[in-house]
N, C-alpha and C positions, 0 to 999 in steps of 0.2 A: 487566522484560519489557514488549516494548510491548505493544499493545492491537491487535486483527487488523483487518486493512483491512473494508472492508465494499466493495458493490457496486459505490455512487456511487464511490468512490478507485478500486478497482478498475479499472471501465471506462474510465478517462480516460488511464490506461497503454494501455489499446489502443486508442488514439485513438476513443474511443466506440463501436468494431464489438464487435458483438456474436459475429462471427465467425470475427476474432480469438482473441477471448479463449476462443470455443468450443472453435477448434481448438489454443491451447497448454495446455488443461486437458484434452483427449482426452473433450471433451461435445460434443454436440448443440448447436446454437443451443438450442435447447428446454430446453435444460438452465439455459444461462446466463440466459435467459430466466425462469425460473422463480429467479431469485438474483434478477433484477431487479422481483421484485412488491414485495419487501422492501430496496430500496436503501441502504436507513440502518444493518442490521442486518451483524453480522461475517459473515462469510464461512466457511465450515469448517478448522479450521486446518489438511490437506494442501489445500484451493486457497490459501488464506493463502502456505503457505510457498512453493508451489510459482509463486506470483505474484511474492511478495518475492523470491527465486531468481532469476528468469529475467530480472528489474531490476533484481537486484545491491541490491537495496533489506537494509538490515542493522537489527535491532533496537535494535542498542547506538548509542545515539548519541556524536555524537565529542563528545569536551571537548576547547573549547577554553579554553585560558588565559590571561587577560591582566592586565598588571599596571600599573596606572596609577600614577603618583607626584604627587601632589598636593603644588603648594609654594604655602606661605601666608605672608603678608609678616609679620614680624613686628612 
């Protein structure tokens, strides 16, 4: 499971408006505002999800696989 965005990641998806991100959470600037006294700190996990959601942003990271062959002279 990942670990919940916090403010600073947050706001940088809304290109730094505080506005933004006011209006796709259904807050107040004042609201967002008060998430940014603490910018380092997670976020509540429904703005979490509801951030990760609306950027398609997904917990599960992808694997990828690769598979090198290494040839050594003999």
């Amino acid at each position: 499971k990942g670990k919940q965005m916090t403010y600073n990641e947050a706001i940088k998806l809304y290109d730094g408006s505080r506005r933004k991100m006011a209006e796709h959470l259904g807050l107040s600037v004042q609201g967002v505002q008060h998430y940014s006294k603490n910018p380092d700190k997670e976020l509540p996990p429904a703005r979490d999800f509801m951030i990760k959601t609306k950027f398609g942003i997904t917990d599960n990271p992808k694997v990828i696989m690769t598979a090198k062959a290494e040839v050594e002279k003999a």
